[in-house]
C-alpha positions in Angstrom: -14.4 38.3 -11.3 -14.2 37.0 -7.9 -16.6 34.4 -6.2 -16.7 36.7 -3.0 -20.5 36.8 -3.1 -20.5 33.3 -2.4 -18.3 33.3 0.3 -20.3 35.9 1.9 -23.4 33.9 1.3 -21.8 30.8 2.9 -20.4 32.6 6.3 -24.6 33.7 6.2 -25.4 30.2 6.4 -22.8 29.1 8.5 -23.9 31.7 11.5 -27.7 30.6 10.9 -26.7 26.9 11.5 -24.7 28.2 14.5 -27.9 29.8 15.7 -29.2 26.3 16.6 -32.4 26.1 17.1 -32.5 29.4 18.4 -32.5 32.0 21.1 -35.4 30.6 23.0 -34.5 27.1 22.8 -31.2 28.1 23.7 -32.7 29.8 26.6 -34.3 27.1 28.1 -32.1 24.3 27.2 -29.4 26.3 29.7 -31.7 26.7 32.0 -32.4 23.3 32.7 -28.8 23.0 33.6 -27.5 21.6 30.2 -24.7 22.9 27.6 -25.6 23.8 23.9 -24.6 21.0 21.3 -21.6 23.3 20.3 -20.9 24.3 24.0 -20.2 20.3 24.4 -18.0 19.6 21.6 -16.1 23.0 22.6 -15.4 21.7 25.9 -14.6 18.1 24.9 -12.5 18.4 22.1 -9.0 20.4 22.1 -9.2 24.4 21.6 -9.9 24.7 18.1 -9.3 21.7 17.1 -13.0 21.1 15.8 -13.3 20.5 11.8 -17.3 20.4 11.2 -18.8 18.9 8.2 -22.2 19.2 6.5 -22.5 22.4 8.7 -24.8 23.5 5.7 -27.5 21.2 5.9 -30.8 21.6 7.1 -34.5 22.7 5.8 -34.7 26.2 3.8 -37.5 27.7 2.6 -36.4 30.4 -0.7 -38.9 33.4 -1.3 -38.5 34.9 -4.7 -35.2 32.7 -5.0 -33.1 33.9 -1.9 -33.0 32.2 1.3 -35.6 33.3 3.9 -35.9 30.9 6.7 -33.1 28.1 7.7 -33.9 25.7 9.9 -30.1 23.4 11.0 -30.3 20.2 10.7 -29.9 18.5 14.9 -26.9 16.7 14.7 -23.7 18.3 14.4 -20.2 16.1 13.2 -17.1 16.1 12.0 -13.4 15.5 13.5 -11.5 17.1 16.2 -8.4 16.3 18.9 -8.6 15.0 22.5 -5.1 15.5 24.2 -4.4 15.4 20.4 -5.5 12.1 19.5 -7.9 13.0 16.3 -11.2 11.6 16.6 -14.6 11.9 15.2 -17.4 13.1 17.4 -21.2 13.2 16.6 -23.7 15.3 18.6 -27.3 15.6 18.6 -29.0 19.0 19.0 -31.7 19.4 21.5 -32.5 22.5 20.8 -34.1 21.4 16.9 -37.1 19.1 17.1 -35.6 17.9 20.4 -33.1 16.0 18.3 -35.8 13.6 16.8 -35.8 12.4 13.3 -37.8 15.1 11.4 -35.3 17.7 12.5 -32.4 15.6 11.3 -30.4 15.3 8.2 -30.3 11.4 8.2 -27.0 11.5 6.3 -24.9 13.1 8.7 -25.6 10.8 11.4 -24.9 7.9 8.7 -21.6 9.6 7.7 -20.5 10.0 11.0 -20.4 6.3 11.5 -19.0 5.7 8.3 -16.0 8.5 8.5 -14.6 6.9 11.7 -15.0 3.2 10.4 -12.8 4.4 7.1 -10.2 6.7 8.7 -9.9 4.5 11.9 -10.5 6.9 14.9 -12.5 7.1 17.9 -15.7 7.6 17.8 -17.9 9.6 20.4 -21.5 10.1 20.7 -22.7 13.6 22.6 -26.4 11.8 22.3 -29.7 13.8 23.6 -32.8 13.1 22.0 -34.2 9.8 20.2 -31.0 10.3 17.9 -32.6 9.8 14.2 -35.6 7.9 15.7 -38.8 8.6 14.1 -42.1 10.2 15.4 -45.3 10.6 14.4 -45.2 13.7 13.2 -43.3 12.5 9.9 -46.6 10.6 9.2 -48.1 13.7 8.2 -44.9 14.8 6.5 -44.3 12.2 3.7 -48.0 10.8 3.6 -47.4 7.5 3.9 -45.6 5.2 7.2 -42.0 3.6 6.5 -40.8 0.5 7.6 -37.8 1.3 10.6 -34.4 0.6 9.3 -32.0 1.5 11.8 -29.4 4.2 10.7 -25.7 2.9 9.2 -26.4 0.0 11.8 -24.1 -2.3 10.2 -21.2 0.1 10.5 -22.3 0.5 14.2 -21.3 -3.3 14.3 -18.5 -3.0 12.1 -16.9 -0.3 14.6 -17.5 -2.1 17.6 -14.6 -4.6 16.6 -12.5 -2.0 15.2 -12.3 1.4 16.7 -13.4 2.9 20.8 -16.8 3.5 20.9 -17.7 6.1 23.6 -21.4 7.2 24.0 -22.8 10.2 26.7 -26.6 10.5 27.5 -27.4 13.9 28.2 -30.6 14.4 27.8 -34.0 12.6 27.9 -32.8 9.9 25.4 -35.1 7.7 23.9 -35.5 4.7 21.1 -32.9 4.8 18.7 -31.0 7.3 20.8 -30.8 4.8 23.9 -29.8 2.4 21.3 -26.5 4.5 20.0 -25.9 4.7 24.1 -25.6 1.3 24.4 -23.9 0.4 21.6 -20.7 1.5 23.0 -17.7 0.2 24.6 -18.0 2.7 27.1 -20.9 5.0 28.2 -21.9 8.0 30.8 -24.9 9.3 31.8 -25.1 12.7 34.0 -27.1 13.2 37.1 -30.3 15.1 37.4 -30.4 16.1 33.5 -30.1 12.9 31.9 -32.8 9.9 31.8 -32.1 6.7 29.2 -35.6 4.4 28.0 -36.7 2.7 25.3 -40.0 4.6 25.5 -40.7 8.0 27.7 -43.7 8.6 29.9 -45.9 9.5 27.0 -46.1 6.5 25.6 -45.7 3.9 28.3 -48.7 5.6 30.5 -51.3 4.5 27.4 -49.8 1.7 26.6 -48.6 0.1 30.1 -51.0 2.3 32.6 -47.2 3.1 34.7 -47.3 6.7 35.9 -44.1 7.5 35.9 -41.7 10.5 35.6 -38.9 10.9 33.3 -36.9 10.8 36.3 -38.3 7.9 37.9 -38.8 6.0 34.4 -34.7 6.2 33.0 -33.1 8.7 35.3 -29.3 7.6 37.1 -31.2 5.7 40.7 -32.3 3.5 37.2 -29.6 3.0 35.6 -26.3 2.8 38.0 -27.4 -0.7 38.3 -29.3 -1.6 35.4 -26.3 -2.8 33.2 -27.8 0.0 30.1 -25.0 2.5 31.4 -21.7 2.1 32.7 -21.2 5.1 34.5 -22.9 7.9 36.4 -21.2 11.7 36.6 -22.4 14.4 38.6 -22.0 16.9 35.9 -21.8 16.8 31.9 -18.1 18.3 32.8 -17.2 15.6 34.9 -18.6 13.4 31.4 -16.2 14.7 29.8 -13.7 14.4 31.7 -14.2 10.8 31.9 -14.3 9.7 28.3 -11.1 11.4 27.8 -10.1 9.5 30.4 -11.2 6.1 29.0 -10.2 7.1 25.5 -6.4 7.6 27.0 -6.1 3.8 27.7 -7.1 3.1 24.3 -5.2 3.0 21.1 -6.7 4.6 18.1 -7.9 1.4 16.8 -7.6 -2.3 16.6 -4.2 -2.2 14.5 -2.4 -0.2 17.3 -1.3 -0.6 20.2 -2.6 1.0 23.7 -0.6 3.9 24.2 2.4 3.7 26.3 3.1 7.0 28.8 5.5 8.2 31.0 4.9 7.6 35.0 6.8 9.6 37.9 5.9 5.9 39.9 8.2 3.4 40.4 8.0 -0.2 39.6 9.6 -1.6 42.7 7.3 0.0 45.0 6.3 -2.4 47.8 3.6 -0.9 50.1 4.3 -2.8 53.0 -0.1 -2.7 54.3 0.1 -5.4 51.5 1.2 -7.9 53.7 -2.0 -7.5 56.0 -4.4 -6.5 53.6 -6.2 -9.6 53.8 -7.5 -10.7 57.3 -6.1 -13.7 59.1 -10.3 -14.4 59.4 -11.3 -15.8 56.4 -15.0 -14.9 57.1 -14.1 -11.1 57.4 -14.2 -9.4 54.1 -11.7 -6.0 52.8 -11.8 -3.5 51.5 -10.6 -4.3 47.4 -10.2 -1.0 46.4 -7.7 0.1 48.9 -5.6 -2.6 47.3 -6.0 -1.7 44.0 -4.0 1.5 43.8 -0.6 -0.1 45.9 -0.6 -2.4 43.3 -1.4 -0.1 39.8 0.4 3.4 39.0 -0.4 6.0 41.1 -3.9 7.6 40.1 -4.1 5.5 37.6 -7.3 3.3 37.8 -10.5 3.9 36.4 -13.1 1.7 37.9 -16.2 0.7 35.0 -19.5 -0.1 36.3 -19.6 0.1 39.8 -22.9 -0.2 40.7 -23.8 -3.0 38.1 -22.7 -6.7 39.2 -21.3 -4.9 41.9 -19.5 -8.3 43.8 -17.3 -8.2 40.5 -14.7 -5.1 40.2 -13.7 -4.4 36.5 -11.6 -1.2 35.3 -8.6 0.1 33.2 -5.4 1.3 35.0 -1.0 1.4 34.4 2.0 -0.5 35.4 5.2 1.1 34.7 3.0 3.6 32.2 1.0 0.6 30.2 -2.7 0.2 30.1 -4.0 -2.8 31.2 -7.4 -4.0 32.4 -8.0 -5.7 35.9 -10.5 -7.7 37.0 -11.5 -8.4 41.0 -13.6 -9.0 43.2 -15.4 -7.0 46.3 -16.1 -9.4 49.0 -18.2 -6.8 50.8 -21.0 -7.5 47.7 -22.1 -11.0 48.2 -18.7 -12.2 48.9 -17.5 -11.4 45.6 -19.4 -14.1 44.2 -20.2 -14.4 40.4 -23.7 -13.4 40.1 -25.6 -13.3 36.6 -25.0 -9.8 36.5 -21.6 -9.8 37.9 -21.1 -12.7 35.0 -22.5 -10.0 32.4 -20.2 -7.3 33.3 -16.8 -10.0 33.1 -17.6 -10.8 30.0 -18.3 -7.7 28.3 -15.1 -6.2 30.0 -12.7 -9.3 28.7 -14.3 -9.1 25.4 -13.0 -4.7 25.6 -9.8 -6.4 26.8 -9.8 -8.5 23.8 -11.1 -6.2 21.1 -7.8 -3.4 21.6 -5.2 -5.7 23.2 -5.1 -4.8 26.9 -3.4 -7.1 29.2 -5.5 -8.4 31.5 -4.7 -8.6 35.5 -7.2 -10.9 37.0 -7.0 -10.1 41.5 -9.0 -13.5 42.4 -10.5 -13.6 45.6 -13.4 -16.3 43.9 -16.0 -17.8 46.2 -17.4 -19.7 43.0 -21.0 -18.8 41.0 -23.5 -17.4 43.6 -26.4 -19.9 44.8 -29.7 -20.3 45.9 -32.9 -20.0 44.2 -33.0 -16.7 43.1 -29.3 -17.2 41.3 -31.3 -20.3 39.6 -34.1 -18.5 38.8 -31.6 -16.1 37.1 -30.1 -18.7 35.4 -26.2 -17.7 36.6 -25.1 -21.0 35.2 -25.1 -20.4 32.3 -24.1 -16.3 31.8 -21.5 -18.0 34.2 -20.2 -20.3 31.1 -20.2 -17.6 28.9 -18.1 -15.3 31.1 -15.5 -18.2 31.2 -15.9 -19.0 27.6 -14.8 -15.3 26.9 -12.0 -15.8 29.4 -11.1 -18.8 27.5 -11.3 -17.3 24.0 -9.1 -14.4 25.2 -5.8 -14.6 23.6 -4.5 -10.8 25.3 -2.1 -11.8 28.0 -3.6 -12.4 31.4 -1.8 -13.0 34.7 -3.7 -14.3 38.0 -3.3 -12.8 41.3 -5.0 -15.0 44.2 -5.8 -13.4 47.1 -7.6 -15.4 48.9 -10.6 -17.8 47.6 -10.4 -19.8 44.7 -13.3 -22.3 44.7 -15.7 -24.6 42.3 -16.7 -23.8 38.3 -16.8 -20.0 39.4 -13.1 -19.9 40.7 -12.0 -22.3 38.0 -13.1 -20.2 35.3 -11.0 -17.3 36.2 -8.0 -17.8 34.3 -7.3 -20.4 31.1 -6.1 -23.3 33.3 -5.3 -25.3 30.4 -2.7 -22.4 29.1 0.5 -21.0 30.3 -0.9 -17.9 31.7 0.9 -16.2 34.9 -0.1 -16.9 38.4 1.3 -16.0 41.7 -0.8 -16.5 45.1 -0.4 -15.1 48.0 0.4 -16.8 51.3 -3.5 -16.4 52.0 -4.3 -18.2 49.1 -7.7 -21.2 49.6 -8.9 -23.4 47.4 -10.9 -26.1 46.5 -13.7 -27.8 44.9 -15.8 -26.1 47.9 -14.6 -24.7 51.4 -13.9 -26.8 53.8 -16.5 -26.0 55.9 -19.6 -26.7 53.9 -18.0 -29.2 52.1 -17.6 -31.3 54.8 -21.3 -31.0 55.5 -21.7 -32.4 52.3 -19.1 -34.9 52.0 -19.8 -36.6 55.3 -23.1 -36.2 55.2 -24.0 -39.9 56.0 -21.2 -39.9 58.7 -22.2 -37.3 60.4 -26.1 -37.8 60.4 -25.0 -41.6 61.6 -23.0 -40.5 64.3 -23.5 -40.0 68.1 -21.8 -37.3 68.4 -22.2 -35.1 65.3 -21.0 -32.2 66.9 -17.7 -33.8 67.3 -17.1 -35.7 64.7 -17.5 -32.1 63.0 -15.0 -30.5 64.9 -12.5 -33.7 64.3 -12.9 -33.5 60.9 -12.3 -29.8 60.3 -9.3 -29.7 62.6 -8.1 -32.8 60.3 -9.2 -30.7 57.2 -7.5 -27.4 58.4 -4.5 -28.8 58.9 -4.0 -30.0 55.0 -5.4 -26.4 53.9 -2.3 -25.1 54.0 -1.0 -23.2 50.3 2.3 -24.5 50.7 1.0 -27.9 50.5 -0.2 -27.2 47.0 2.9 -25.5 46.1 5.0 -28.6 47.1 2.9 -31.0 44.7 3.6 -28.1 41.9 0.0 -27.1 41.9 0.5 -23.6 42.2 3.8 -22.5 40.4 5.0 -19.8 43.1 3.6 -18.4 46.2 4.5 -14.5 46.9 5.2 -12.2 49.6 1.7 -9.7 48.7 4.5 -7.0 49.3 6.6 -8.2 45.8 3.2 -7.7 43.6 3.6 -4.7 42.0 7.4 -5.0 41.0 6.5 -8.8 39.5 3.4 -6.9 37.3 5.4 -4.5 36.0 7.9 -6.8 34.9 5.1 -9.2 33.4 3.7 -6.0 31.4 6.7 -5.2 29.5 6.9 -9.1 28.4 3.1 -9.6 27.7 4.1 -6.0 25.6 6.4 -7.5 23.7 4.1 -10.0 22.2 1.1 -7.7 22.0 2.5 -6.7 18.1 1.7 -10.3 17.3 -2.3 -10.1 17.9 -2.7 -6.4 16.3 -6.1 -6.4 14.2 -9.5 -7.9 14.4 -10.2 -10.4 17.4 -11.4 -13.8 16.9 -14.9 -12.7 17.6 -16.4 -8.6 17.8 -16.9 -7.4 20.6 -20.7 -6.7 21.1 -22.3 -4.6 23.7 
């Protein structure tokens, strides 16, 4: 006697959990623009590559002992391949109870977390809904109100430090769902279908009197720049594309290394627009990002966060084929100045540098910690301190690149000065406590107000100032170790990468403090 009346039974149940949440729903979740759960993880994960667990679970109702209704649970798991790197992937499913918690099977999402913490893969987050977030409705289901406990939260800690965390908002995401967003090393959001908040409309009209759309509440014009998201995509493909992308700079976990590929670049590429890249004007600002990519491998660099702290450019990118992460800043925003958001975003970034052992290339052009009294009122000072302190606590190899500017606690802070950590500058290269030309304001303060001529006892002392502002000054007195032709950059990197390589085996595991989001 065979068991082939239970097979049959389970392919039944398997194509009623593959009906989602059906026809109707499926109908109008496509219509506002947006793939099915399984359409997602078909099109992120490798063709066929998709092993889904707990497929079974859901709510069934039994009439005379058979099955007559089956309701799938709204959130789909199990393991898969991108590029074939296995991962784990998690996805909630609109389409039942608008992925809230009384159309979940709690375990799954639980598991999910678990699985990737124990086997050491990626984990990523398809997230639309509140994501196992309660609602009122389960009030009238158990009869009594629980107190919130948020779901396998101390393995969403525990992966933080040990595996990439990659999280997509595509939908109207809300409480705990925002929550799984954010806790992420890296997250996208899509444009037009996608809003992110801690509470939707419904509840923040009664409770706050803001009318506000879901659109106008937690949509992308929100969040570019909110800090809650690190980047925006014009399409749940292009979302996709991107956190394979990120996930290709990334090694499987802590206790590997970043994966190393082959590059049709060449190392000793010198662009020669290096050498006048940076204006002879120090007031005039450029353009940072048509630097970037005569330095890095050829279509290579993925800028993170944009439009949040925007003075401060962060992103992952090659030399000679290996991942590293590069800091820099945009003097169009502010000067490049360290602002308390700007502050934020470095620190996060080193501490993802930190976390899976990415060299770190740090392209200072540093006007110090922005000032004035909204900066104070911001308190920049001290999210300043802590974006050095995690420069400080780094112990990924870092190499320094100045630019330009190099000035005050802000400029300081930019590398460990106190280690042996790389650094070439460029012939364009300033520096200081403060520039020259407020500092003097400040320094002979008492001269100048005392003075006759104030006017020209400013212009004596700033042609006596320019003429000892020379880099090759400092380089004499062995205060900066070399000074480079800009054109030599990229062939010096890739020859640092290969060494800081060599000692990355040395530092494989957990960091000296997780990485939180």
């Amino acid at each position: 006697m065979s068991w082939q009346k239970e097979v049959d039974e389970l392919r039944r149940r398997e194509e009623l959990a593959k009906a989602l949440g059906g026809e109707e729903r499926i109908a109008k979740h496509h219509s506002q623009g947006k793939y099915t759960v399984r359409e997602r993880i078909d099109y992120l994960l490798d063709a066929g590559s998709f092993h889904e667990l707990g497929t079974l679970a859901g709510k069934a109702t039994y009439k005379d002992g058979q099955l007559a209704d089956f309701r799938p649970g709204n959130f789909l798991f199990g393991t898969g391949r991108i590029n074939g790197q296995k991962v784990v992937v998690g996805a909630d499913d609109f389409t039942v109870r608008g992925g809230a918690a009384d159309g979940a099977v709690l375990g799954k999402q639980e598991y999910s977390e678990k699985m990737a913490h124990e086997l050491q893969l990626p984990l990523i987050r398809l997230v639309d809904g509140t994501g196992g977030g309660g609602s009122v409705k389960m009030l009238d289901d158990t009869g009594y109100p629980y107190v919130p406990v948020n779901p396998a939260w101390d393995y969403v800690v525990k992966n933080m430090a040990t595996i990439p965390v990659v999280a997509a908002c595509l939908g109207s995401v809300a409480g705990l769902g925002a929550a799984r967003v954010a806790a992420s090393h890296f997250s996208v959001m899509v444009e037009d279908t996608s809003q992110l908040f801690v509470a939707g409309p419904p509840i923040v009209k009664p409770g706050l009197g803001e009318d506000v759309t879901k659109e106008e509440l937690g949509g992308v014009q929100v969040h570019k720049s909110s800090g809650a998201i690190d980047n925006i995509a014009s399409s749940e493909e292009e979302a996709f594309e991107q956190i394979k992308k990120f996930l290709n700079y990334l090694p499987p976990n802590v206790w590997k290394l970043p994966p190393v590929t082959e590059t049709m670049d060449t190392a000793n590429r010198k662009e020669e627009a290096l050498l006048s890249a940076i204006p002879r004007n120090r007031k005039k600002p450029y353009k940072i990002r048509e630097i970037l990519p005569m330095i890095f491998d050829h279509d290579s660099i993925f800028e993170i966060g944009r439009f949040f702290g925007g003075g401060t450019v962060t992103g992952l990118a090659r030399l000679n084929g290996y991942p590293v992460g590069f800091l820099a800043s945009d003097p169009f925003i502010g000067g490049g100045a360290l602002t308390a958001e700007s502050c934020e975003k470095m620190e996060r970034f080193v501490d993802l540098c930190q976390t899976f052992h990415l060299p770190i290339v740090n392209l200072v052009d540093q006007p110090g910690m922005s000032i004035g009294l909204h900066s104070e009122k911001k308190g920049t000072i001290r999210k300043g301190v802590r974006a050095i302190s995690a420069i400080y606590q780094t112990n990924v190899p870092m190499i320094e690149i100045i630019l330009r500017r190099v000035f005050g606690v802000g400029g300081a802070g930019m590398t460990n000065g106190h280690g042996i950590n790389k650094r070439y500058a460029w012939p364009s290269g300033d520096w200081g406590s403060l520039p020259i030309e407020g500092g003097i304001q400040v320094a002979y303060r008492r001269e100048l107000s005392e003075s006759d001529n104030p006017k020209a006892l400013m212009d004596t002392l700033l042609e006596k100032m320019e003429s000892m502002r020379s880099p090759f000054l400092t380089a004499e007195a062995f205060g900066i170790e070399e000074i480079i032709d800009p054109r030599d950059t990229r062939p010096l990197l890739c020859e640092w990468v290969e060494d800081a390589y060599a000692l990355l085996p040395q530092q494989l595991g957990y960091s000296l403090h997780s990485m939180r989001p």
